[in-house]
Structures are given as C-alpha cells and as structure tokens.
N, C-alpha and C positions, 0 to 999 in steps of 0.2 A: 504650539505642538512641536514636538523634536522627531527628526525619521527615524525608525529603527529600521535595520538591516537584514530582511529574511536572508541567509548564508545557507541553509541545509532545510528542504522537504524530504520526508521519504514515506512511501503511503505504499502498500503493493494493491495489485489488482483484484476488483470484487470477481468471485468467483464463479462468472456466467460464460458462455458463450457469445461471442459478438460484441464483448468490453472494450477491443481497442482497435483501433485505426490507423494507419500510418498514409498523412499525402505527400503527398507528388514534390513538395516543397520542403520536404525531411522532418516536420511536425505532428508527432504523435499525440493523440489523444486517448483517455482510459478512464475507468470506472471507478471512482477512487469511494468508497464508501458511498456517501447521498451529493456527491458533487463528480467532476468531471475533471481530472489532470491535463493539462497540458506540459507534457514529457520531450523534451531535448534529448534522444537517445545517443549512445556513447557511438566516439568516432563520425558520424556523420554532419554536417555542416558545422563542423568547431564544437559537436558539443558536448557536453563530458558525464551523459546517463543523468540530467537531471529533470525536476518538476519545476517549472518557470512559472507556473500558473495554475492557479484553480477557481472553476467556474460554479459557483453556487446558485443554486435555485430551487432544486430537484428536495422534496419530504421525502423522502426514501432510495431505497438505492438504487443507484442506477445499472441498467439491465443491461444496456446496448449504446453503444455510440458507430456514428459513420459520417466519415467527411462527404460531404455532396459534390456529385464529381459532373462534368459538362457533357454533351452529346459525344467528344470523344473519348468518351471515360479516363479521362484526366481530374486527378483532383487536387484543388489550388488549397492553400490553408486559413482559405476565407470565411467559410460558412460549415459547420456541423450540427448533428444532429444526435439529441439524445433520448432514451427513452430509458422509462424507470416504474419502481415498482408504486409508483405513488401516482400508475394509471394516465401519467402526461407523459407527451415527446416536447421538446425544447428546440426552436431554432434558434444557433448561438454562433454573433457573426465577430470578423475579426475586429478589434476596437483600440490596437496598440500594436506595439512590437511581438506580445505573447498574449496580449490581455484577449479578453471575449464578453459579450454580452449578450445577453439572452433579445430579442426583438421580438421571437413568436414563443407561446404556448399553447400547444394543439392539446385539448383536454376534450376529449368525447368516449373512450372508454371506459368499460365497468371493470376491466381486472388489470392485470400489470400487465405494462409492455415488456415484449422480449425481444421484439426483431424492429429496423427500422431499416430505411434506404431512399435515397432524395439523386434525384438529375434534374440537371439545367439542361432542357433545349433551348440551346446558345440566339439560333438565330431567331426566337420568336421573346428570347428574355420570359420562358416559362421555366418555371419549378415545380418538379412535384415529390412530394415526400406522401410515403405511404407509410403505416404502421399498424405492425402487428399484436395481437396482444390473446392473455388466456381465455380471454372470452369470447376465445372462436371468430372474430372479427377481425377484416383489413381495413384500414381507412386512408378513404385516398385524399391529398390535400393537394392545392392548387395555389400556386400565388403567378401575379404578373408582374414582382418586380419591385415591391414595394413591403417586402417582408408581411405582407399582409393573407396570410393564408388562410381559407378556406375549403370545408369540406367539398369534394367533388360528388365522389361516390364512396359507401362502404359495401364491400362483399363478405356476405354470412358465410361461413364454412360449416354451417351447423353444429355439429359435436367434437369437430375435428382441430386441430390447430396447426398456424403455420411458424415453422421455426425456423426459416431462415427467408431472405428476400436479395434476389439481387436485379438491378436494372440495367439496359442499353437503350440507345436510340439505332435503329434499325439502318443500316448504311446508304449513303445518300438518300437520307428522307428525315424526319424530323419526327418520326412516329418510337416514341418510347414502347419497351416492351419489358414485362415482368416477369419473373421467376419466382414461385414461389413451394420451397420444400416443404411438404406435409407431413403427417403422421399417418397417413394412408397409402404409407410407402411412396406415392406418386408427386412427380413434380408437374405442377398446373402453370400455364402460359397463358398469360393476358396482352391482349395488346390496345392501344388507344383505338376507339375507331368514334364514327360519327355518322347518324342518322340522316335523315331528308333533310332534317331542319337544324342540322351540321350542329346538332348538342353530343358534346363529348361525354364518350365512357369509356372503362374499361372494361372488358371481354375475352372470356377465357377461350380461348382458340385450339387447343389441345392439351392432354393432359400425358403425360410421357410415363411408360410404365418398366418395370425391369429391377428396381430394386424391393429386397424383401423385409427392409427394416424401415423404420425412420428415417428419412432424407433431413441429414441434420447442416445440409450447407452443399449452397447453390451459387456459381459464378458466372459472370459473362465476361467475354473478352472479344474481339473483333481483328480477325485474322487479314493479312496483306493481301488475299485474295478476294478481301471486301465478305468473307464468309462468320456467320457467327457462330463463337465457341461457348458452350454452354458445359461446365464443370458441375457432376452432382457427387453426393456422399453422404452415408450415414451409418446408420447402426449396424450394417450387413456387413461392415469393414470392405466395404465395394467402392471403387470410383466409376464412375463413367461419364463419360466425353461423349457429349450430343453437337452435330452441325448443322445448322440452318443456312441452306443456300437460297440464293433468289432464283425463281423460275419466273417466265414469261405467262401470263396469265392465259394465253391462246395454244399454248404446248402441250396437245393430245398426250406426247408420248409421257409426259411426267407424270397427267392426272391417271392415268392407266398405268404405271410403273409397278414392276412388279418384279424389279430389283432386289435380291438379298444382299446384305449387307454380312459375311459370314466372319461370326469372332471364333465362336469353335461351333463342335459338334450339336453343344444345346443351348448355345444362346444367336442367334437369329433376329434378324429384324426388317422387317419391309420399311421401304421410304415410306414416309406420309408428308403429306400435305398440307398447309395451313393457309388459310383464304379470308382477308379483312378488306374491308373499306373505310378507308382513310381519306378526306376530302372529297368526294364524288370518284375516286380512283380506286381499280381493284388494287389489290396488291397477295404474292401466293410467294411461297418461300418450301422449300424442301427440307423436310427433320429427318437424320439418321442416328444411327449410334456407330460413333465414331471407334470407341476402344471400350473396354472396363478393364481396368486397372485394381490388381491386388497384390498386397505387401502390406497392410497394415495387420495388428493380429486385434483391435478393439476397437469401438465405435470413433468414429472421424467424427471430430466438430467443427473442423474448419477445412477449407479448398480455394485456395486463393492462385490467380492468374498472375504473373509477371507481362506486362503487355510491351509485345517488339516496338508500339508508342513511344514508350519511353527509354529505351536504348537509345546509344549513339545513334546518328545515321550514318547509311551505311554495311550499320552492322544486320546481317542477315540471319542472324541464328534464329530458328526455330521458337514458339512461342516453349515456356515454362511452366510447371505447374508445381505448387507448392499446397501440401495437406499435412494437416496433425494431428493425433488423433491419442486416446486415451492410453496409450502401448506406450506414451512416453516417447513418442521419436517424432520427427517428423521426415521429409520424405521430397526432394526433386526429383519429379519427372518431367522426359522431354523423349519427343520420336525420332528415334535413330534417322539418320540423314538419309540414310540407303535406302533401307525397309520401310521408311514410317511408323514403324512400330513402335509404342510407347515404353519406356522403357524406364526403369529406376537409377535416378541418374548419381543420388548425393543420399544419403541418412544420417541424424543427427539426434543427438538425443540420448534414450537410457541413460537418464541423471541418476540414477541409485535407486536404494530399495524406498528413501524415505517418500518420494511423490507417486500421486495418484493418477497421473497424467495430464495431457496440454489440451483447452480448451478453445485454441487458436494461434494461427502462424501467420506472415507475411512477410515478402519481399520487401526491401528496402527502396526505393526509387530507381535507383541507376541497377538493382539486381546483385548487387554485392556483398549485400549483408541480410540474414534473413533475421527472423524476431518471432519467441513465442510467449505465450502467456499460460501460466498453469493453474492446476487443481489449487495450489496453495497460494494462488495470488503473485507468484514469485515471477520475474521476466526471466530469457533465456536470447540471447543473441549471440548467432556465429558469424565472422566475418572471412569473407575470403580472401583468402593469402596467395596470391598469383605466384611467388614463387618456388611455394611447394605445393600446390597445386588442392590447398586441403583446406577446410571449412573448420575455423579456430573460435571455441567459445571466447567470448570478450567481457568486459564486467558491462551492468547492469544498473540502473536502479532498484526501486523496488522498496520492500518494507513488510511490517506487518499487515496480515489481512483479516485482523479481528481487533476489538479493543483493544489500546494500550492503556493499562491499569497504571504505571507506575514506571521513573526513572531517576535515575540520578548520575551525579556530574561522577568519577575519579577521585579521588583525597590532592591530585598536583592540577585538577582542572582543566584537564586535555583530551578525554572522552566522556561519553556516553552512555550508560547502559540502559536497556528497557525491556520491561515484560508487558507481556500480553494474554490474553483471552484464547490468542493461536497458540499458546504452549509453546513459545520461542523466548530465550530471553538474549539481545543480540545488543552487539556492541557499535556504536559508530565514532568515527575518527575524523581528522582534517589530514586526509594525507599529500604529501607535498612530493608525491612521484611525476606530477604531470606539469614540468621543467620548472618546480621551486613552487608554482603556485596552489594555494592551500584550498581542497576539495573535498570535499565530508562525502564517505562510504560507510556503508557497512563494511567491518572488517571480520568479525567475528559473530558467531552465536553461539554462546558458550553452553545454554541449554536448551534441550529442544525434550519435553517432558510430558508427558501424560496427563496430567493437571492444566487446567487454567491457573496461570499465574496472576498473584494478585500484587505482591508486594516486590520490592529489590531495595537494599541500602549496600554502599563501599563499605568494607569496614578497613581496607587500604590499598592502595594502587591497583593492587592487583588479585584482590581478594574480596569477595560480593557474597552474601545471604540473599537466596530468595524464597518465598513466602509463595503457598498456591492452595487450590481446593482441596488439600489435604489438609491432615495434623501435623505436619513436617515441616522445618524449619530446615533446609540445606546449604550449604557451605560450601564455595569452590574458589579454587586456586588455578590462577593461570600456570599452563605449561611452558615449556623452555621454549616450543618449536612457533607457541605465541608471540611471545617476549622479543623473539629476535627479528619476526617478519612485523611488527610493531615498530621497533625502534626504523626498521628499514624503511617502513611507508612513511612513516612521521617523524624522519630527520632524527629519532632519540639516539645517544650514545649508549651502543651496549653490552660495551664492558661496563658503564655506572650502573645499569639496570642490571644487568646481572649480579653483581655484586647484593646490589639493594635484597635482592631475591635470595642468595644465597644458591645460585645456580646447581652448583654438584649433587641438590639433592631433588631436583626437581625433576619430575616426570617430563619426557619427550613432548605427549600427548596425551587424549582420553578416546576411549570410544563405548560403544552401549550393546552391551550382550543380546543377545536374541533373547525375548521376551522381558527383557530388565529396563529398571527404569533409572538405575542410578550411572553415572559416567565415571567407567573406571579407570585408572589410571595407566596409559602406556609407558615404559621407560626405554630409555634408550640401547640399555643390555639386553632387550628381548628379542632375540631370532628366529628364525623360522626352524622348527626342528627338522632332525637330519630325518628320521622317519616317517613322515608322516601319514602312513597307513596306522602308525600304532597310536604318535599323541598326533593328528593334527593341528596347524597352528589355527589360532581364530580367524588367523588372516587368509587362511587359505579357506576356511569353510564359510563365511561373511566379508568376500573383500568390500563391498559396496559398502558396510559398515563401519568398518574397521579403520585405524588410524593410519594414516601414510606420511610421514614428513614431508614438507615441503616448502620451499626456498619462492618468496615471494616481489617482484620489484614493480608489481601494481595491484591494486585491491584486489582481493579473492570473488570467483567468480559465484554466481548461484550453486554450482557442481559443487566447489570447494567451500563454500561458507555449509554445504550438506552433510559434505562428508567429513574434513579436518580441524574444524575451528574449534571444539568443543572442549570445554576446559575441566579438568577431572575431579569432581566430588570430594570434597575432605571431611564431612561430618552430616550428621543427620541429629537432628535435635529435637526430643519427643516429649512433652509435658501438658499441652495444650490438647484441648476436647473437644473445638472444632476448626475449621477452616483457619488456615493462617489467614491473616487482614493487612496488618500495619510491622512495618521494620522499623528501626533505627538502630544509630550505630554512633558510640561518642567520639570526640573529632580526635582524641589517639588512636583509636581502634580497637580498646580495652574490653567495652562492655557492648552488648551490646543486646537490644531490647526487643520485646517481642509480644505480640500480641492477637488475637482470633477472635472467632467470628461469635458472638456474645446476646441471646436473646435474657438472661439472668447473669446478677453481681458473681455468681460464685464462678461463672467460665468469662467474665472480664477483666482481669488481671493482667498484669505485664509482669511478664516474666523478664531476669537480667540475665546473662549467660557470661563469665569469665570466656572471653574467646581466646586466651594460650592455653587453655585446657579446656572448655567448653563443657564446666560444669555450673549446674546453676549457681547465681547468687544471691536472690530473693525474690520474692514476688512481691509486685505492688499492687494495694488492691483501694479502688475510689471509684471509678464508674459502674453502673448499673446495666449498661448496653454497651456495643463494641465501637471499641477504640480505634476513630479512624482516620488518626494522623498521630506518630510523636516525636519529637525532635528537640534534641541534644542543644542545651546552648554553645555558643562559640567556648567559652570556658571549659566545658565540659562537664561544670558542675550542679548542673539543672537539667532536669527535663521534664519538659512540658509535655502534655495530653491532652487529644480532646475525644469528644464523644457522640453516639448516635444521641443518648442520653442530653442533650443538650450543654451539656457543662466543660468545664477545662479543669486540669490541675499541674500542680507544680509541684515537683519534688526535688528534694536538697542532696547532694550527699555528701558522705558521712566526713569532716574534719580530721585532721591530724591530732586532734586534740581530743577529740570524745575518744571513748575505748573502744578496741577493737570486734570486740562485741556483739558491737550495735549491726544494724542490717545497714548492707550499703547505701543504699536510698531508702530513706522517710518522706512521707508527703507534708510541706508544706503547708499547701493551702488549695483551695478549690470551692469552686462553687458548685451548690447542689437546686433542688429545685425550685426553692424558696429565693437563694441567691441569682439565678441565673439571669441573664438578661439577653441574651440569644432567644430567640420564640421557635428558633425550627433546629435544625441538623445540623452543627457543628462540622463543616467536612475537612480543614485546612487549617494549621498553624504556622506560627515563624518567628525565631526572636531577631530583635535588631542586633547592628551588626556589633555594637558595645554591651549586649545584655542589660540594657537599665530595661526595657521594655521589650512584649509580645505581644503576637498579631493573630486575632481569630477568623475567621471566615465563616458564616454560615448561610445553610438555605433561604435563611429571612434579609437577605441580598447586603449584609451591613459585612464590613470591616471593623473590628473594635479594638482599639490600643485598649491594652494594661500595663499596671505597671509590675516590675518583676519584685514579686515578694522577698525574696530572697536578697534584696539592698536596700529593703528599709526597713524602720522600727518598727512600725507597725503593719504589721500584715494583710490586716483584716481593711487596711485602704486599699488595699490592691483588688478588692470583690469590687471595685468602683472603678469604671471606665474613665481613662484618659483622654481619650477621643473616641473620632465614629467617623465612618463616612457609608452614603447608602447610595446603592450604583442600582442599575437596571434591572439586574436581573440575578439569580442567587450564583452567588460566590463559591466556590466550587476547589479553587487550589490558589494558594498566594504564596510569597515568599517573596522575603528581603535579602539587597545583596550585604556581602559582609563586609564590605568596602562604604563608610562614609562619605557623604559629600558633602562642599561645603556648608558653613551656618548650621552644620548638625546637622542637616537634613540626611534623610534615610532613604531608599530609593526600593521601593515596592512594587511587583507587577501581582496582579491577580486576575485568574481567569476565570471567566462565566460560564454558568449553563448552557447559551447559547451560541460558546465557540470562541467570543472573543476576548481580548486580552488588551487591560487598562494597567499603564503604568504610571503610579504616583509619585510624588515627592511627598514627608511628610516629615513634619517637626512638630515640639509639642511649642503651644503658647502661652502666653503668661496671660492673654486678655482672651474673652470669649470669642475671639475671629477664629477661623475655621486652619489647620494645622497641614490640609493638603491641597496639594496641586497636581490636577493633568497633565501632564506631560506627554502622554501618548493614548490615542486607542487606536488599537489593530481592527480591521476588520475581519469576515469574512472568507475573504480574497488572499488575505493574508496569513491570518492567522488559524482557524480550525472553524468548523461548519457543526459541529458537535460539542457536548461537554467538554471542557479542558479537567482533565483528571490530575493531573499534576505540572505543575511549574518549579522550575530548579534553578538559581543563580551557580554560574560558576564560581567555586570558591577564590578563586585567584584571577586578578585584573589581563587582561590578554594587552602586550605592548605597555602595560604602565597607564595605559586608558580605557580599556574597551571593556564593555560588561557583555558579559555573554549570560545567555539564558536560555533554557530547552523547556518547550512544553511537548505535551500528550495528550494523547483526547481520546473519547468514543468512535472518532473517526477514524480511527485505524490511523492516524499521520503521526510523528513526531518532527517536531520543525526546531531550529538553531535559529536564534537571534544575535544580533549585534548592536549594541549603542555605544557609540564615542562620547566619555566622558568630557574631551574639551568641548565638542558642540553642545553639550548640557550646561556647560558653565556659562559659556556664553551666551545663550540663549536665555537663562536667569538669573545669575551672580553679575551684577555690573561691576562690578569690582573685577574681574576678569575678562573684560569686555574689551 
C-alpha cells in the first residue's frame, strides 16, 4: 500500500447548539455531519484554522460535544464527549497527536441527545458524564477509571426537557454539582449526596426562578474568593448571574436571612439556602442573584465563563463573561472595578444581512481570541490586538453545512470549486500568504442561490456552469476585484491573468438585489450618485449586500467570503423540463453539455450549448431516466453518458470531413436493456488518460472497463467488458488521472457508499490474470464517513510528480489529497527501484 496525503479538510458545523468545544490545550472539537472534527483554529498554538482529525462512530448526527474538564474546571484535550441524534453519547479519548478513539458508548436513551457534560473528581479518579436527551430524561453515568462507565441514576423530567447542562465540584470538597437549564423557564440544582448506607445520588436541592423564557444555556465558574458563579440565558434575551457562597451550617443568622438582594425596582430576590449531605457531613451554601444582564435583542444560546484559572498569575482582572445569541453579535461582559456593576464590555458580530444568527461563543484559553459558530454552520473568530486596543475578525475554517453534490478541479489545476445542498457554490485554493507555505482556504463563494445545487463543471479558468433544483442552467464569470486578490494569495502573476481575461472589460464585482436571485454585475465606473434622495445608490439602501472592493494579503474572512466574493452571472440557459442533474464541459471550453432530472425518454436528453454564444447545438437523445454523470474525453471528441437507466453511451463528433450539416454529436453506441451488464444504477464515469478506454461505476459495487468504440472497427465489441473489478460496497464516484503511469498502467480512485475511497492501478491483460492492483484504501478517519458523491483528478501533475485529487460527500466535507508519483514507482515498477 502507498500513503496518500490528506492536505485540505473542510466541513462547517452541524447546526445545534452545544456543537463545539474549545480546551484548555488550544484543541477544538465540532459537529461535523455524523462524526466529530478535531479543528486546529487559526493563530493559536501554530495553527492555521484546520481539521487534523475526524472521529467516526456516531449513525447520525451529532448534537453536542464537550471536553471533560477536572474538579478545577480545567480541560486537558484528553477525553470528550459526544452526543447525537442516533440516541448515543460516545466517550472518545486521546490515542495520538490529533487522533481519538471511542472507548465508551453510553446507549440508554429513547430519543436524541442534545446536551452532554462530564467532570473528573481528580482526587478520588471519578468521572461522571450526564446526558440529556428529547425524551425528557437525564442519565447519569459513572466510571472509576477504567473507561468503563455505568449508569448511576436517571432523572425523569416528565414532559419537560433539559437543554443545556453544565458542572462544578463544589470548593474544597469533592462534591460535584449540576446545573441544569429547562423549558420551564427554571434552572434546577442537583448535587451528589449520600444515604445511611453512603449509596450515591443525585438530588435536586433548589430550583432558581427569574427567567420568563427557555434557559437555553447555563455555566459554572469558581471565583478567587472560593465563591461559585453560576451564568444562565435564554429565550427572554436575559442574563443572570447567580452566587453560591458557603455558610456554616450552625449560622442562625443565614438560615433566617432576610436580606434583599435589590437589582431595580421589580426584580428582588431573597438569599436562599441549600442544605445536603455528603459523607456523613452537613454541607449549606448561600444562592443570590447576582446581576441580570441585558443587551442582547434575540434569544441567547450560549453563556460561556473565561475563568481567572487560566490567566497569567498574577493577573487579577475580574472574571469574564462571554454570550451569543441569535441577534448575530456576541457580547464581553465584566464588572466595573469601582461599582461591581456588570457592564458590556466588547461586541462583536452583525455579519450581514445573509445569517440567521450564532448558536454558540467561547473564549480562547489564554482569553485572547474569542470563537463563534452559526446558523449556517459557518465559524467566526476575533482576535485581539493589543495595540489598537480592538477585537479583529481573523480567518476561519469552516465549509459546507449540507451535502456537497458536486466539484471540480480549474482547466490549469490550481483550485477547486463545489456545490452544495446549502445553496453555496464556493471556491478553495493553496494560498501561500502564510510565509511561502502552501494552505488550502476557502477563498471565494461565487454563488450563494436559492436552489439546492446539484451540479458545477469549469468551462475555463475562470468561468463555471452550475446546475440546481431549477430548470436553469447558469453561467458566471469571475470579476477583476477576484482575479487580483487570487493571483495575491496564490503567488499568480497578474498582469498574465489579466491579460488571459481581457481585464478592460470585466466587472469590478457582483452583488444580489433584494429579492433577486441572480448576481449582477458591479463595474468599476459606478459611483455613488450625487443625490441621493432622488436616485439612491444600491449601496446606500443594501450596504450589507452590496459589493465593496477590497484588497486582500490573507484569505477572506467568513464576513467577506458573505458579502464580496461573489462572481457576476453571464447567462441563463432555459430548454430543460426538470431539475438540472449533470454538467459537463469539453476540455477547450467550446461546448458544453447539459442534462436534468428524467423519470421518461422524452426529458432525458442532453442538451449541447455553443458557449461564445450560448445557443443550442443539439440534443442527444439514448437514455430513458436521468443522466447522471457525463464526461468529455481528453480529446474532446467523445462524450460519454451514463444513466439511472442502467446503461452508458458514447457519442462521436462531427469530422472535418462529413458536411456541415450533420448535428454536432451522433451517438455511437450504447447499451440498452438487453445489452447492459451493470444490474443496479449506473452513478460515475471516466475515460482513461489516452482515450483507448472507459470506466463505469455502479450500485451493483463493480468497476467495469470498456473499450472506446470510437477506435475500433467494430463497435458492437465495445458492448463487451474489458475488465471488472468488484469492491465492498457500491460505487458511487471514480475517476481516472490524465497522467499515465508506467507499463501503461492507469491510476483510478473510486469512492463508496460508505465514505471510503480505493485507489487502483489498472492495465488491460493479454492472459486472464486480473488487470488491478490496490494501492491504497482510505478510511473512515481519512477519508468521508458518508457517500462520496464525487471524485475529481487534477488535470495537471503538481511539481512534475504529485497527483492531486478532491472528493465530496454526503457528509457535508470536501477533502484534497496528495500522492507522490516517485513513491508509487518505487513502491511497484522495479525498474525504478
């Protein structure tokens, strides 16, 4: 087997509350579809906003994750905790540099998990992990140390549910205590205690009353005066700040206390008291309400502490509070030094008109960088800048947060594009801003559409067709103000690109009118008019929309991949009577093919479009159901098809020789039902890289060479397989690179049903021995945890050696591979050895 080189993940986040985690050790973890990311976020410990890791196990997707933190609430990047919609929590501990492995599955619930939360009491080496889920149930779980956990207790909430959980161990004692935010407005207080016969439970000790919506997120922190701080919020757009001090359990005056607590005129609150036994020992603590805190204008999902723990020492600043909430902002507070008064210290946020808001925030470890995650799966991090004293978005990872249907390489084999199911279609790059070394970003999203996208082919550099749940067929052209912050991230020279482009006549930018779905074109002549009571300019009535130049010397942030990157529409093409499905485009960029969504022969047709005038050029008609894959050979003089219909076909076009006459492409040849030899769904083709032969893929998990009718005498040999090879599981996307390797051999990856991605060698033979060889399988870990929906070779060798190759998947990921062609030679050509 030969390594291949994962270089580029990028997945965004599932869109829950309580998806990510950041510890104490600078390793984030997130919800990446039905698996678990382990995310390196940009600038903190060297590392530059990537996914180093993904943890698979989870059937469905995951709800919640939380790093398990110790009796000081510190958390190492040892052990996490996940839960998901497929009714399990996962404990998953560290097993590498980045790697993880699952050790426990807590599986006792009837519906999904939403909330989880796990502490180690250090000095007895206990763990408990509680989880919450929609079927009204907490379950508490126990382990001593040996990854080996079992239920303790579960508490019924009856009708009610708990949507957020957070723990502490209670100050100099070993007694954990829980928080748990309801739908009954009320936050409920458990703490460990213990009977005659010193058997542990948990027990609700008071229930805290005050807010009038949902308590959608609850924190603990433990303040320098040994006091605990208790953070709630919810749907009321309310904060409040609850303190539990200890009292002495013989102290008349406390249990008689009849102290106000005054915030204003009508909100009021008497101390209360709470009273457990733990070990044969009383133990009584004091509850107030500290502050309520308002500034957000939409419900809060998250509330997260900065603990003076983890500051310098030394440093004595005030504890932090950090909430985000659906307003799009999020929000530093801290109590004025004087007054103690809570006060709003930082806000951040209002990304534009296009998001729904943030479903979670957190400080960074050292409190320097905060991090949120949104409605649309997207990250958001600002970093502070100590010498202008101001909190600077920074780039991101991140990615699609719905299928990605479809991608392809560039026509010069230097990016990326890909569409999605989220109605993005977005560009990624290796940009070489971060001192020469090459780092794959999103840099662009050129559209962002109405439609679920189904298809995208290049039809050149810098010119893409993409296909969606419409009858529309659309067209766009990158702009100037692309091309140059391009060339700047990725080293290109751009005076050669411009030229290439014919600069003088290209739009600035594009942006999308209020209520419109198509991306119009900005030019650089257009100014703000002088009146604007009588014409407003767009950009004065839609700035959050509208196009803004700007001058880039590191990948564009989530703000600006929102609002600038979008590249301006040049055609709409209308023939087709249902949903576009399949693109293609031939390797000049001439014609270019099209195809939709087909339960009868008469709407499964492929249409040709002359693309320097974008009028049709014929329709090709052979299948019976939709066409769903077609592709151009290297020549340019073929193009293959295949089908739901089970069959393939091959079409020729038209000679210099025949008259002009004739329709550009004729069908060759094809097999129909009687011929076919595929038994299930045809989903993936590919010719080799000299066109003697093509590659099918289908549901019935086989690869089948043919050979290309169109270079031999007789045609009707070509309805007869070359070879075969039959893998696991069904076959789903393949593709060959256009680069030869030695002895003829041909160099294939094709990806499965099940996520993973098998790369062959493969030659034909003169004797009946078998024509392939393994060379690689990806797993899991690696590779996708879903369907691979499509795989794409770079058309062009990277260095003179390296094959590059992008898949896509159901799992919302797209990932960049690498293989070095000298370690493939050597590895099986002895003759280079």
């Amino acid at each position: 087997m030969i390594d291949v080189e994962p270089v580029y993940s990028s997945c965004g986040c599932n869109r829950t509350p309580h998806c990510v985690d950041w510890s104490s050790s600078g390793i984030i973890c997130y919800g990446a579809c039905h698996a678990v990311a382990i995310y390196q976020p940009e600038g903190y410990s060297d590392g530059h906003g990537a996914v180093v890791h993904t943890c698979v196990k989870h059937k469905d997707r995951v709800n919640c994750v939380k790093w398990i933190q110790n009796s000081n609430l510190e958390t190492s990047d040892e052990r996490f905790v996940s839960g998901s919609v497929d009714k399990t929590a996962i404990v998953w501990k560290k097993d590498g540099d980045y790697e993880y492995k699952a050790v426990a599955v807590l599986d006792f619930h009837s519906g999904p998990i939403t909330t989880v939360n796990g502490i180690e009491v250090s000095n007895q080496n206990v763990t408990y992990i509680v989880t919450g889920s929609t079927d009204s149930q907490l379950a508490i779980w126990r382990d001593s140390g040996t990854n080996d956990f079992a239920p303790l207790q579960i508490i019924n909430f009856g009708t009610g549910f708990v949507l957020d959980l957070s723990m502490v161990c209670l100050p100099n004692t070993d007694i954990p205590l829980m928080a748990c935010g309801c739908d009954d407005h009320k936050i409920h207080l458990y703490s460990l205690q213990d009977d005659q016969k010193l058997h542990q439970f948990y027990k609700k000790v008071i229930s805290l009353q005050g807010h009038e919506d949902w308590v959608r997120a609850v924190d603990f922190c433990i303040e320098d005066s040994g006091d605990v701080m208790l953070a709630s919020a919810g749907q009321d757009y309310l904060i409040r700040i609850w303190r539990l001090s200890r009292r002495q359990t013989g102290d008349d005056d406390v249990i008689k206390s009849v102290q106000q607590l005054s915030i204003d005129e009508e909100i009021k609150m008497r101390e209360n008291t709470i009273t457990f036994m733990y070990k044969g020992k009383k133990h009584m603590f004091a509850v107030t309400l500290e502050s309520v805190l308002s500034g957000h204008e939409n419900w809060i999902y998250s509330i997260r502490w900065q603990f003076p723990l983890l500051m310098e020492k030394g440093n004595h600043q005030p504890l932090r509070l950090l909430s985000a909430s659906m307003d799009k902002t999020m929000i530093i507070w801290r109590p004025d030094l004087e007054s103690g008064v809570w006060i709003e210290q930082v806000r951040v946020g209002e990304v534009g008109g296009n998001t729904l808001g943030l479903y979670g925030g957190m400080f960074a470890p050292d409190g320097k960088s905060i991090f949120a995650h949104g409605y649309q799966g997207a990250f958001h991090q600002w970093l502070y800048d100590e010498p202008s004293n101001l909190w600077k978005p920074v780039v991101t990872g991140g990615g699609h947060f719905d299928e990605v249907e479809d991608l392809d390489w560039d026509t010069d084999g230097q990016f990326v594009l890909t569409v999605s199911k989220d109605q993005t279609t977005r560009l990624h790059a290796p940009t070489t801003c971060n001192q020469g070394k090459e780092i794959w970003y999103e840099i662009a999203r050129p559209q962002v559409h109405g439609y679920d996208l189904q298809c995208v082919t290049m039809i050149n550099r810098y010119k893409f067709a993409s296909g969606a749940d419409e009858k529309v067929v659309r067209v766009f052209e990158a702009p100037r103000n692309f091309i140059e912050n391009f060339c700047t991230l990725c080293s290109e020279d751009l005076k050669t690109e411009l030229q290439k482009e014919e600069a003088h006549n290209l739009p600035e930018g594009a942006s999308v009118p209020a209520l419109g779905l198509s991306n119009k074109a900005v030019f650089g002549a257009e100014t703000i008019s002088v009146d604007k009571e009588l014409q407003p300019h767009p950009n004065d009535q839609y700035p959050e929309v509208y196009f803004s130049p700007m001058t880039l010397t590191e990948p564009p942030t989530e703000e600006q991949l929102l609002q600038n990157t979008l590249w301006p529409e040049t055609q709409k093409l209308y023939r087709h009577g249902y949903e576009i499905f399949s693109l293609a485009c031939d390797p000049s960029g001439k014609i270019l093919a099209s195809a939709c969504k087909a339960a009868k022969t008469e709407f499964a047709g492929i249409i040709l479009w002359d693309s320097s005038n974008w009028t049709q050029l014929c329709t090709l008609s052979s299948h019976t159901l939709t066409v769903t894959q077609m592709v151009f050979s290297h020549c340019g003089s073929f193009l293959l098809s295949v089908s739901r219909d089970r069959t393939w076909a091959v079409y020729h076009k038209r000679t210099p020789n025949q008259p002009q006459s004739d329709p550009l492409f004729t069908k060759l040849i094809g097999t129909d039902k009687k011929s076919a030899v595929h038994s299930r769904i045809i989903w993936s083709c590919a010719w080799s890289s000299d066109d003697k032969y093509f590659f099918t893929a289908s549901r019935d998990k086989k690869v089948i060479v043919w050979q290309n009718p169109g270079l031999i005498k007789d045609t009707t040999a070509s309805l007869h397989p070359v070879d075969s090879v039959s893998l696991s599981e069904s076959v789903t996307a393949i593709d060959v690179s256009s680069h030869l390797l030695p002895e003829n051999r041909h160099l294939l990856a094709a990806g499965l049903d099940n996520g993973r991605i098998c790369l062959y060698m493969w030659t034909q033979t003169l004797d009946s021995s078998s024509g392939w060889v393994l060379i690689a399988d990806l797993d899991q870990g690696i590779s996708h945890h879903l369907t691979v929906k499509r795989i794409r070779f770079s058309p062009h060798l990277k260095d003179n050696s390296i094959h590059q190759f992008a898949s896509c998947s159901s799992d919302h990921s797209v990932k960049v591979y690498r293989l070095d062609q000298k370690k493939l030679e050597k590895e099986y050509f002895s003759e280079f050895v």
